[in-house]
C-alpha positions as CSV (number, residue, x, y, z in Angstrom):
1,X,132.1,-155.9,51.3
2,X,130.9,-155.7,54.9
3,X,132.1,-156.7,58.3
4,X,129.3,-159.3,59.3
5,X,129.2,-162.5,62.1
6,X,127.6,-165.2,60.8
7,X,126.7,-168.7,62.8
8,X,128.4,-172.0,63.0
9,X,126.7,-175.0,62.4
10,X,127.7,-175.5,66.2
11,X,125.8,-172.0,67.3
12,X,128.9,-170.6,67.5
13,X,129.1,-166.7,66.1
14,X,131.8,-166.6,63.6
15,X,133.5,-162.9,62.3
16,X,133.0,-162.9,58.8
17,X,133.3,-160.2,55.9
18,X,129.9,-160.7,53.5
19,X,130.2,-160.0,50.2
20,X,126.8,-159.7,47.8
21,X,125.9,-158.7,44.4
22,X,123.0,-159.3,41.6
23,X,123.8,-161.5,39.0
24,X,122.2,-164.3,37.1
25,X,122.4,-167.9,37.5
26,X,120.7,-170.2,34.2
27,X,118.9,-167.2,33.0
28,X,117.4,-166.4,35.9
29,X,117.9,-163.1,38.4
30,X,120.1,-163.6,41.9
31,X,121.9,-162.4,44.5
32,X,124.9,-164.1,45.6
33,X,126.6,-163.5,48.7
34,X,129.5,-165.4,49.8
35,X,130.9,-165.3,53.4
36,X,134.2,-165.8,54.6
37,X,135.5,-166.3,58.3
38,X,137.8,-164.3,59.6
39,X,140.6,-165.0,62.1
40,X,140.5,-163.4,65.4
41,X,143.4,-161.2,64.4
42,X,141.8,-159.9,61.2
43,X,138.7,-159.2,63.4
44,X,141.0,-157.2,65.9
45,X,142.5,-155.3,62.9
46,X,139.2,-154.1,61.6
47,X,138.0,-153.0,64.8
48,X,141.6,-151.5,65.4
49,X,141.2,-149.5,61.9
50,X,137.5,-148.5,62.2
51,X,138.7,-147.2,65.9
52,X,141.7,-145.3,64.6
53,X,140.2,-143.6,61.6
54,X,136.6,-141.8,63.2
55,X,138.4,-141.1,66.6
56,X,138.1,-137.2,67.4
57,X,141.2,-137.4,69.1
58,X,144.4,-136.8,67.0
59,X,146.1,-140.0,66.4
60,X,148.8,-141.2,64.1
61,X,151.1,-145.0,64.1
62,X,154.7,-144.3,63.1
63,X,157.5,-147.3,62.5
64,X,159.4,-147.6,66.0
65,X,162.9,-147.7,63.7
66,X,162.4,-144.6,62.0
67,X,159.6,-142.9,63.3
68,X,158.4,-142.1,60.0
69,X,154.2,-141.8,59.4
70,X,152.3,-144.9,58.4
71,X,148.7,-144.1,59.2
72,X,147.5,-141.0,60.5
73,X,143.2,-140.2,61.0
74,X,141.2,-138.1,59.8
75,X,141.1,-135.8,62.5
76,X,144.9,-135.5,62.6
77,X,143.8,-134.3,58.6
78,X,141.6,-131.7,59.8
79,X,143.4,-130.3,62.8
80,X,146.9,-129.7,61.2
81,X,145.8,-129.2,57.9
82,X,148.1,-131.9,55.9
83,X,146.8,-134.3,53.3
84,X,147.7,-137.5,54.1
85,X,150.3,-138.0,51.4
86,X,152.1,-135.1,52.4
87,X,152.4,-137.4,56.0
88,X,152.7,-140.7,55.2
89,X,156.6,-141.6,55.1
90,X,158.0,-138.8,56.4
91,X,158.6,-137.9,60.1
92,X,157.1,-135.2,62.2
93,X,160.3,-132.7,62.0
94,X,160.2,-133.9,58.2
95,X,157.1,-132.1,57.4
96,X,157.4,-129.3,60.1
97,X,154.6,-131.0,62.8
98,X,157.1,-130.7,65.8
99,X,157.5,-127.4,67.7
100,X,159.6,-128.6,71.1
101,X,161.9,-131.3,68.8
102,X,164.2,-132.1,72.0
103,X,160.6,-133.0,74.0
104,X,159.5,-135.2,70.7
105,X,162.6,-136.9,71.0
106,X,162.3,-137.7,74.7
107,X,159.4,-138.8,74.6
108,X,159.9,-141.3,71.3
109,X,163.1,-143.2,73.3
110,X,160.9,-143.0,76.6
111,X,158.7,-144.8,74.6
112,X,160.8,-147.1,72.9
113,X,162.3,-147.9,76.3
114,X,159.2,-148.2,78.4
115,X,156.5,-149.1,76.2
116,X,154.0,-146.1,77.1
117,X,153.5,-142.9,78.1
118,X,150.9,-140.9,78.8
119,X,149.5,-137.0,78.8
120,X,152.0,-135.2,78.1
121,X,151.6,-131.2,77.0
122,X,153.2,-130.8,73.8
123,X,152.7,-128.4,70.9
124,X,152.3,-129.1,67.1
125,X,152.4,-126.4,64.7
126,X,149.4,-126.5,62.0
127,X,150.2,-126.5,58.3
128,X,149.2,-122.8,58.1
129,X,151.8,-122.1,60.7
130,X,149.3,-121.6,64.1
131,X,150.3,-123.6,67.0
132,X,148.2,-126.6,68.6
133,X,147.9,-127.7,72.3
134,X,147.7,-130.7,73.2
135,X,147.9,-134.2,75.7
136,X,150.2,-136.3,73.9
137,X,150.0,-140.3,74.9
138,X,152.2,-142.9,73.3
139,X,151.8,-147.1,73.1
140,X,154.0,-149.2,71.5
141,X,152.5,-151.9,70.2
142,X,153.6,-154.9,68.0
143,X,152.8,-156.4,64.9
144,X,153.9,-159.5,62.3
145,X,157.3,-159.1,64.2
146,X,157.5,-155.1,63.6
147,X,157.3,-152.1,66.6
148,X,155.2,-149.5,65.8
149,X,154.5,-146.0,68.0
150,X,151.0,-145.7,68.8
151,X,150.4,-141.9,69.3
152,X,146.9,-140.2,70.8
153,X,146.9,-136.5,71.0
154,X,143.8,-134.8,72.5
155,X,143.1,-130.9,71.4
156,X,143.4,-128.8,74.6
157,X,144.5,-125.6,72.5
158,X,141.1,-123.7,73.3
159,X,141.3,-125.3,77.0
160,X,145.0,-123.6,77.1
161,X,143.4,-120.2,75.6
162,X,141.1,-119.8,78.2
163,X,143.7,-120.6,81.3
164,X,145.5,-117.7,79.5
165,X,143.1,-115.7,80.0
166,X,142.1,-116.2,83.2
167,X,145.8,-115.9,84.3
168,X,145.4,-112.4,82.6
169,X,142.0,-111.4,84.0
170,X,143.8,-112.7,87.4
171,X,146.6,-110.7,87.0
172,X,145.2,-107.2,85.9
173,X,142.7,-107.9,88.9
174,X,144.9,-108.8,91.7
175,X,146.9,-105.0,90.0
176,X,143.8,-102.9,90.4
177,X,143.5,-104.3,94.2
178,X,146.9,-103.8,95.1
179,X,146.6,-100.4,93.6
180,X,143.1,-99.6,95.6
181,X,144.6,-100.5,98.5
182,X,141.8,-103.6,98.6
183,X,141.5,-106.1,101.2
184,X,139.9,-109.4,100.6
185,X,138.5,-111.7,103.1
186,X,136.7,-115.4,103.1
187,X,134.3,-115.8,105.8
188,X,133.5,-119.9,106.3
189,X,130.2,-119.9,108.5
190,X,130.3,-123.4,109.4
191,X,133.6,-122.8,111.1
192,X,133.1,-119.2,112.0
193,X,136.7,-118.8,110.6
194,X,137.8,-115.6,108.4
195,X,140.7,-115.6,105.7
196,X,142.0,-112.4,105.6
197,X,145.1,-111.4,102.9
198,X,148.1,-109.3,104.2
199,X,146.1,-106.0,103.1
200,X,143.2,-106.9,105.3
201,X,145.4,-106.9,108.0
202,X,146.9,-104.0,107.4
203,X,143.2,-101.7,106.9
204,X,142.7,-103.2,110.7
205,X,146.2,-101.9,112.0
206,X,146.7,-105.8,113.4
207,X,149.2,-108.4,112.6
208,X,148.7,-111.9,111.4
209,X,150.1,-113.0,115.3
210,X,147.5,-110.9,116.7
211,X,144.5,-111.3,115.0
212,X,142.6,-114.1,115.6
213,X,141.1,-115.2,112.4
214,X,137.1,-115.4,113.8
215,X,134.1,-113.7,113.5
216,X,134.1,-112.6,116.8
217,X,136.9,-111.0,115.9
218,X,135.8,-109.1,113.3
219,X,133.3,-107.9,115.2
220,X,135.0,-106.4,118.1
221,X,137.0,-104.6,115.6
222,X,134.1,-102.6,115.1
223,X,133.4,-98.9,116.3
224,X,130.8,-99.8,119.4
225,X,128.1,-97.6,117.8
226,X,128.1,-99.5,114.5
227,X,128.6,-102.9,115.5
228,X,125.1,-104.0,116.1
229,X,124.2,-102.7,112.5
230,X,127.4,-104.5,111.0
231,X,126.1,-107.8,112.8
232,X,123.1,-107.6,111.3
233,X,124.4,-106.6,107.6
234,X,126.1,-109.7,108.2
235,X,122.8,-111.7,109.2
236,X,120.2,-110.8,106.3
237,X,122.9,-111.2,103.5
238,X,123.2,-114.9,104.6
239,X,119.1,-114.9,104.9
240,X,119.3,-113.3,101.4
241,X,117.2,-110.5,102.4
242,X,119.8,-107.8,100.7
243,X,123.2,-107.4,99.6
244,X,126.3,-106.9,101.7
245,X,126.8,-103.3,100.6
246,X,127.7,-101.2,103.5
247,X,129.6,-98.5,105.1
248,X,131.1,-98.8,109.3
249,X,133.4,-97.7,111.1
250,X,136.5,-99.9,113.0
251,X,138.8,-99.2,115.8
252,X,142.6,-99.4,115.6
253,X,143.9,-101.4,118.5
254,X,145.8,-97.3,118.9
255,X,142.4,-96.1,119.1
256,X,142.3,-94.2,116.0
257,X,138.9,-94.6,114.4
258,X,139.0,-95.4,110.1
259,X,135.8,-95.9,107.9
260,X,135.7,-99.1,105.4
261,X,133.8,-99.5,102.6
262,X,132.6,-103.7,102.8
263,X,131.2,-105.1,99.6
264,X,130.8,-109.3,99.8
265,X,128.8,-112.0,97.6
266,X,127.2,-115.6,99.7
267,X,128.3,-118.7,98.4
268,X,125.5,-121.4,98.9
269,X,125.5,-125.0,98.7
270,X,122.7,-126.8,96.3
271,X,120.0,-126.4,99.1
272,X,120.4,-122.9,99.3
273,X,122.0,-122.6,102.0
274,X,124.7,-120.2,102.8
275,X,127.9,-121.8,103.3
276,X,130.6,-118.8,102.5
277,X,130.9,-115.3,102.3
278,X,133.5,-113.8,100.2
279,X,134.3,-110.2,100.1
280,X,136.4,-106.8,99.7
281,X,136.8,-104.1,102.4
282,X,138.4,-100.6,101.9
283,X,139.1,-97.6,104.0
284,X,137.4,-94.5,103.0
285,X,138.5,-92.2,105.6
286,X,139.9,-89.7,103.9
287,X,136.8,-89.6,101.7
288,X,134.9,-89.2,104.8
289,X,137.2,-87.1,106.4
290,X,136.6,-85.0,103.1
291,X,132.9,-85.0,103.1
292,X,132.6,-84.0,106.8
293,X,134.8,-80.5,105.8
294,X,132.9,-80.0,102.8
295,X,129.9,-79.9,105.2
296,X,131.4,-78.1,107.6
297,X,132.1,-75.6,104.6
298,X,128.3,-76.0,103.4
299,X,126.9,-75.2,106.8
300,X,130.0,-72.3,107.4
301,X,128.4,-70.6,104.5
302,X,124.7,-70.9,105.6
303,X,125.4,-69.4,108.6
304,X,127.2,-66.5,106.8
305,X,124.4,-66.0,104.4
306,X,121.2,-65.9,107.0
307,X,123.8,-63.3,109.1
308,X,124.3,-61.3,105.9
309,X,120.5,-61.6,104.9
310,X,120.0,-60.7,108.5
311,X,122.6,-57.5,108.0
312,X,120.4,-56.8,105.0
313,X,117.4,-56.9,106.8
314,X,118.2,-55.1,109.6
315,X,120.0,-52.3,107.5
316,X,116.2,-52.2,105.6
317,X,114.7,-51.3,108.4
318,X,116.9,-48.7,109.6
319,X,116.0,-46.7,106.5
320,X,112.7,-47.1,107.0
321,X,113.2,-46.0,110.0
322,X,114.9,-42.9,109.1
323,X,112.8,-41.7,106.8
324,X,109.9,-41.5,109.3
């Protein structure tokens, strides 16, 4: 048997089902075929059942009256693990598909009373006991006088898996800046506006009130001797001559002087052309302020060597002296 339109005397284009085998006919080898039309509903019912059966998306048709299984696809099979016989007739608390019961519920009388719904995140739990993700839409439809619930549920477990992780990667990220004392900033160069989060603030001794959020701003914040060199940092990252990697020093609106550390990325649009520039600033004055006694330390002991090589020198000569 095979689904195939055939033409009416009239030209019309009739849905038909074609049958064919070989046989013989007064001794003599032939095929006979014989067609028969189709009404438009049986048309719409094959289409329906070819439709429901290779969809990828999990989908299953359910009585409206006791919400028991009476067709479920193929890859409602594969994902959950149940044989079809181990569905068909029995609900899905029956054979242990529903995780969130008091949602399942909802969402049956919502459909029973509205006719549809549509993406909702529910969870199914496998045969094997693992739990599946997913945006759950409901029709009901009607049929030879009966309701039926019409159920689509596409797979978003992996999609889910991967949010999770991000919200974890996000989490332990936004702990290791807090912890570094990190500020992170957002400069839009087609605005000449800066973001700047609360610790940003805080490395520049100002206040949200006070700072006005440009890159002018920014700018004058610097120590006078390093702000032409920060300006142009600034100028051949967005010509993509080298990386934002740099070292300067700013000036508390109190005068005290503190050395950042600025690390940033470009964000270009598809032409290339720098649109954003994202970034991370921290103070490293106490690392400098470390550095510049260590060397202070380095050079206090150079001097005392050349004046004790000078001691020893000297001290040479006097015996050489004396024995003359």
């Amino acid at each position: 048997e095979y689904p195939l339109p055939f033409t009416a005397k009239d030209g019309t284009r009739v849905p038909g089902e074609t049958r064919a085998w070989l046989g013989t006919w007064n001794g003599k080898e032939c095929l006979f075929i014989i067609l028969q039309s189709q009404s438009h509903e049986q048309s719409s019912l094959q289409k329906f059942n070819k439709i429901f059966e290779t969809n990828p998306a999990l989908m299953t048709l359910s009585s409206a009256t006791d919400r028991k299984f009476i067709e479920v696809n193929q890859a409602f099979l594969d994902k959950t693990g149940y044989e079809r016989d181990e569905c068909i007739g029995k609900t899905a608390q029956e054979i242990g598909l529903a995780v969130d019961i008091p949602t399942q519920n909802l969402l049956d009388d919502e459909l029973k009373s509205t006719g549809k719904f549509s993406n909702h995140e529910l969870q199914l739990r496998t045969k094997s006991g693992k739990t599946l993700d997913g945006l759950l839409s409901g029709e009901l439809i009607e049929s030879q006088e009966s309701s039926y619930f019409l159920t689509v549920m596409i797979d978003i477990t992996e999609q889910k898996r991967a949010e999770k992780r991000m919200r974890d990667t996000g989490e332990r990220l936004a702990l290791a800046i807090r912890a570094g004392n990190v500020g992170i900033w957002e400069y839009d160069i087609k605005d000449n506006s800066l973001v700047w989060d609360d610790q940003m603030l805080a490395l520049y001794g100002v206040t949200r009130e006070n700072f006005k959020a440009s890159y002018e701003s920014w700018k004058a914040a610097l120590h006078p001797d390093d702000r032409t060199r920060g300006d142009t940092e600034i100028t051949r990252a967005l010509r993509g001559e080298k990386d934002f990697n740099t070292e300067f020093r700013i000036v508390w609106p109190n005068g005290e002087t503190r050395y950042i550390r600025g690390l940033a990325t470009v964000i270009r649009d598809r032409d290339g052309q720098a649109t954003r520039m994202i970034g991370t600033n921290w103070d490293i004055t106490a690392q400098k302020t470390a550095e510049a006694e260590l060397q202070k330390e380095i050079s206090r002991a150079n001097e005392l060597m050349k004046q004790a090589d000078a001691a020893n020198e000297a001290l040479v000569h006097h015996r050489f002296a004396e024995r003359d």
